[in-house]
C-alpha positions in Angstrom: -18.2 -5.2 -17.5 -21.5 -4.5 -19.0 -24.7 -5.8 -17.9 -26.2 -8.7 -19.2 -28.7 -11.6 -19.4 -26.8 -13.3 -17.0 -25.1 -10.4 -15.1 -27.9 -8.1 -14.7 -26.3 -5.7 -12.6 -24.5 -2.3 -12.9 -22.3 -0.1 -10.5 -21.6 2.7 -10.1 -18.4 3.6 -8.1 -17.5 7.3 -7.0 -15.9 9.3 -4.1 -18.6 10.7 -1.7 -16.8 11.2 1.3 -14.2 14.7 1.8 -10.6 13.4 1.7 -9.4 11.3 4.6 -5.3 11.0 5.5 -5.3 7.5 4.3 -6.9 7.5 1.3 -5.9 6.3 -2.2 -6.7 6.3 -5.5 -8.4 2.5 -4.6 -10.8 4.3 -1.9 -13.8 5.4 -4.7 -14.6 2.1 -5.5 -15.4 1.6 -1.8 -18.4 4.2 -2.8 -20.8 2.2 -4.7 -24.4 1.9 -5.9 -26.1 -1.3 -7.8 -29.0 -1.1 -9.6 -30.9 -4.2 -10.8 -30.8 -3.3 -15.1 -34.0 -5.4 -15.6 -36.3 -3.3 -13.3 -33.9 -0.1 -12.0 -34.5 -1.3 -8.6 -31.1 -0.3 -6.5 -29.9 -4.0 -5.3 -26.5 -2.1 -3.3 -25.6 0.8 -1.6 -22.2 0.8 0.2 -21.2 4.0 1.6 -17.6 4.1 3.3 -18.6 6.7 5.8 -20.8 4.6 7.5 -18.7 1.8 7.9 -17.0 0.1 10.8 -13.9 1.3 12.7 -12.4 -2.2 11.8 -13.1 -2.0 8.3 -11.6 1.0 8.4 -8.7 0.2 9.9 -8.3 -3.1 7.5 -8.5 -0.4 4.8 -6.0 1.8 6.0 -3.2 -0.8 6.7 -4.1 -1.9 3.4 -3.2 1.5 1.8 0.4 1.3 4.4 1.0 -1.4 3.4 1.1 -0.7 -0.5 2.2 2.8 0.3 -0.5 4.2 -1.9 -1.7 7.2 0.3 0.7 10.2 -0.9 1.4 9.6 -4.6 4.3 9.5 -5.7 6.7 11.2 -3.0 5.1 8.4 -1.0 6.1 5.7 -3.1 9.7 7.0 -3.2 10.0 7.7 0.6 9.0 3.7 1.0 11.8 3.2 -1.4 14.0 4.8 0.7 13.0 3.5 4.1 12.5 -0.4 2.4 16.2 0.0 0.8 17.5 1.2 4.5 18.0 -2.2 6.1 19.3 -3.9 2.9 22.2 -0.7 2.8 23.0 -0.4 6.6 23.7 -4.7 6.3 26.4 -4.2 3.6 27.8 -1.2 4.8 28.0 -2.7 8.3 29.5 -5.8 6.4 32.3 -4.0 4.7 33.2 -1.7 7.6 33.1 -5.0 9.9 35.5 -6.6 7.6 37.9 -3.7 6.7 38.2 -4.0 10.4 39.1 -7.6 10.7 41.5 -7.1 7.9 43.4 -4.5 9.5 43.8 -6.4 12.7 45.2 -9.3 11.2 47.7 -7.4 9.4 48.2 -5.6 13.0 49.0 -8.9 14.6 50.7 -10.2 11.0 48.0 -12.9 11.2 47.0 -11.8 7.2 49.5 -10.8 4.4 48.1 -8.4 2.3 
């Protein structure tokens, strides 16, 4: 958004800090610097190397929890590790049931 009358302000957002192991593509705008558009005066600096260890830590589970630290392969190996649970159920299921099946038709219990 550009400044305005009634929005005088205007950021700018950049990556200052060398690469951390839990960073994403969301972690420049944590780098910012306001400046006041009426007079230049700087309103805002917010530097993410000198914040808080828990701000720090709410950002990185923030970046687990949307997987966005290591691109795509990331993204794909959350994929696979979500889709786990969901497969070993119905799997378990099926095997569980051929099971049941073939024990009834052991003890004539089922006609199949």
């Amino acid at each position: 958004m550009f400044p305005n009358a009634s929005n005088p302000e205007l950021r700018v957002l950049g990556n200052l800090a060398p690469r951390e192991l839990l960073q994403s593509a969301h972690s420049a705008t944590l780098h910012r610097v306001s400046f006041d558009v009426v007079d230049g005066t700087v309103t805002e600096i917010r530097d993410r190397r000198r914040e808080s260890v828990g701000s720090r830590l709410d950002r990185w589970s923030y970046i687990l929890h949307i997987g966005d630290f290591a691109g795509l392969f990331g993204k794909g190996v959350y994929l696979v590790v979500g889709l786990a649970p969901t497969v070993l159920a119905l799997t378990g299921a099926f095997v569980w049931g051929a099971r049941v099946r073939r024990r009834g038709r052991e003890r004539g219990n089922l006609s199949t």
